[in-house]
N, C-alpha and C positions, 0 to 999 in steps of 0.2 A: 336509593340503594344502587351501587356501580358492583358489578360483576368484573372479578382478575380471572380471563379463561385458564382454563384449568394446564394451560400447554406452558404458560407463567412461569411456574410454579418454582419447578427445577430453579431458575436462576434466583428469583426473589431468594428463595431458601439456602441458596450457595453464595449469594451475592455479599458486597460488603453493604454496610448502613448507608455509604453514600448510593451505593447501587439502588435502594429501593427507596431515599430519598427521590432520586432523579426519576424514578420509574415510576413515582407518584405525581413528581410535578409534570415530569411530561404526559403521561397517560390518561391521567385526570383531571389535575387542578389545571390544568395549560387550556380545557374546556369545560370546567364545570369549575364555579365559584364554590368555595371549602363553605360558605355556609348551606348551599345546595345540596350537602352531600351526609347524610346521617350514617348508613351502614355502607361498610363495603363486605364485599361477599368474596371471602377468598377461596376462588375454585366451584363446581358445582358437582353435586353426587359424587365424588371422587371414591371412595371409599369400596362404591359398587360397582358403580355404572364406569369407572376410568381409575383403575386401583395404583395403576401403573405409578401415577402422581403421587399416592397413599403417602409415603415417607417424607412429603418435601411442604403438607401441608400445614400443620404444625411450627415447622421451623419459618415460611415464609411468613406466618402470622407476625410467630415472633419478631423477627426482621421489620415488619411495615409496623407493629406498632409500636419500636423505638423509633423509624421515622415520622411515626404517626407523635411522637413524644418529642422529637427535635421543633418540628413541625408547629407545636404548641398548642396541637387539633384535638388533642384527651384532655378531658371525656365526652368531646361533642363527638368524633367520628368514632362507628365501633367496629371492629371486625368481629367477623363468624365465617363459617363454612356451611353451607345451606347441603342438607342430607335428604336424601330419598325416607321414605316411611320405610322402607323395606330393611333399613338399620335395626329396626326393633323385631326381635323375635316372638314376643308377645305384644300385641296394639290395644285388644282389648279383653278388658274393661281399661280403659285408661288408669287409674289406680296401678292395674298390675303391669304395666308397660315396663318391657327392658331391651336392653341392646342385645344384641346377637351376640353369644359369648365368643363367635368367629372373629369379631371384631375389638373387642377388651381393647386388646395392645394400643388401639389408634385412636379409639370414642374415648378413652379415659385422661390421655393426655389433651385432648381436644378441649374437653369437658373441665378440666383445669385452669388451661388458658383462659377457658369463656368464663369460668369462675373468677380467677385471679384479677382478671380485667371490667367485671362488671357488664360483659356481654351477652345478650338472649340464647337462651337453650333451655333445658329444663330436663335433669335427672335424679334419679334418686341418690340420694348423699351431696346434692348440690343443689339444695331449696334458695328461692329467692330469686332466681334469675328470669330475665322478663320474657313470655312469649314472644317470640317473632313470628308468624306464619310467612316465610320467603316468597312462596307463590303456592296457588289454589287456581280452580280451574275447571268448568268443565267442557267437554269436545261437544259441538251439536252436530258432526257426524262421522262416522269411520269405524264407528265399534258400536259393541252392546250397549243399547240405552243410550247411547249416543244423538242427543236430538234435539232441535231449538228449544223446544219447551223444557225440556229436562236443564237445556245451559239456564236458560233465563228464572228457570226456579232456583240453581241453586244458586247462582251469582244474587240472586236477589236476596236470598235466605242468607247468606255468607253476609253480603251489606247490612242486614237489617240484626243481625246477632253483634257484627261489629258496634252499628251505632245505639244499640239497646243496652250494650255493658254486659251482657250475658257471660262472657269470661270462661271460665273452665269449670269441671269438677271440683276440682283443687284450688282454683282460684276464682273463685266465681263473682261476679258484679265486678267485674277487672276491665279498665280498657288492655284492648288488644293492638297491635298493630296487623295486619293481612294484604297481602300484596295480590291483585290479582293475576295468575297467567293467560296471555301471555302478553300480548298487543293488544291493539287500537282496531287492528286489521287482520283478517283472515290471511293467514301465510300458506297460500295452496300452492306455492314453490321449495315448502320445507320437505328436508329430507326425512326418513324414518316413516314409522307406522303411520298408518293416513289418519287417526287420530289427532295426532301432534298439531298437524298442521291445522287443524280443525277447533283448535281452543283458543279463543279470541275474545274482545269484548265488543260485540255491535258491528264492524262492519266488515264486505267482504271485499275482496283484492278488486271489484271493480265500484268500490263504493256503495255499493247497496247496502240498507239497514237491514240488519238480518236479525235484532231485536234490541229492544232499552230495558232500562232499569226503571221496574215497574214502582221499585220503593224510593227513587229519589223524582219521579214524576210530581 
């Protein structure tokens, strides 16, 4: 999965076909070989967390996946737009999950695209389309509950639901796909809530193991 930061946008979305051709091969494919590359993710939490972009996401999809279609890269590469949980106004029971009705105007044309195109999301009136989890995560310290053991339980739980087919509610006995947040390495030079910087897989900024995966031991 390659991430188009979210400051992109504007131009992909304004640009012409050649523009987001070139802005694919230079950006991407100039370092990463097209079979390496399954999703790209255009933008991130936009909608919430960085609204500003809101208008330009949509359009820039559109845009990359005609050059995604000059390209002759559909339906190996997909796009989507990875959203915060805080999109949905009800989470649980899963069953009864829906979007923020603050947000209609922008998750529904979203939700179309990801339809039209055969790409992961999942809402009501648009069954069939496949889970993606973007990224998962937990901090081992910086906040409440925050703590090695707590990361190491759930990264272990998340891996072992993964490779067990456990699936969904709705979709249950399903592979999934799950990406984990965030690195390799503890980022204790990141900016924002000292959480953030605190969600890692195993090691810290000066190499030390700070915990494994007790399920792929």
């Amino acid at each position: 999965m390659v991430d188009i930061p979210n400051e992109d946008l504007p131009s992909l979305a304004t640009g012409t076909l050649n523009f987001s051709l070139e802005w694919l091969q230079s950006n991407i494919f100039s370092n990463i070989p097209t079979a390496q590359v399954k999703y790209i993710a255009v933008g991130n939490e936009v909608f919430l967390k960085d609204p500003f972009y809101t208008p330009y996401v949509v359009r820039a999809m559109m845009n990359l996946y005609q050059a995604l279609q000059m390209l002759n890269l559909v339906p190996s590469i997909k796009l989507s737009s990875p959203q915060a949980a805080s999109v949905l106004s009800l989470s649980y029971p899963p069953s009864s999950a829906a979007f923020d009705p603050y947000l209609h105007s922008v998750m529904i044309p979203l939700m179309e695209f990801l339809h039209d195109t055969g790409s992961p999301f999942m809402r009501e009136g648009f069954q069939g389309m496949k889970i993606v989890v973007s990224e998962t995560g937990w901090a081992t310290g910086g906040g409440e509950a925050a703590s090695v053991a707590n990361a190491m339980a759930y990264t272990d739980n998340v891996v072992r639901r993964v490779a067990n087919y456990v699936g969904t509610p709705r979709q249950p006995n399903e592979e999934m796909e799950v990406y984990l947040f965030d690195d390799l390495f503890d980022e204790n030079e990141k900016n924002g809530e000292e959480f953030t910087s605190n969600i890692f897989i195993g090691y810290s900024h000066n190499y030390m193991v700070i915990y494994e995966f007790n399920y792929l031991r």
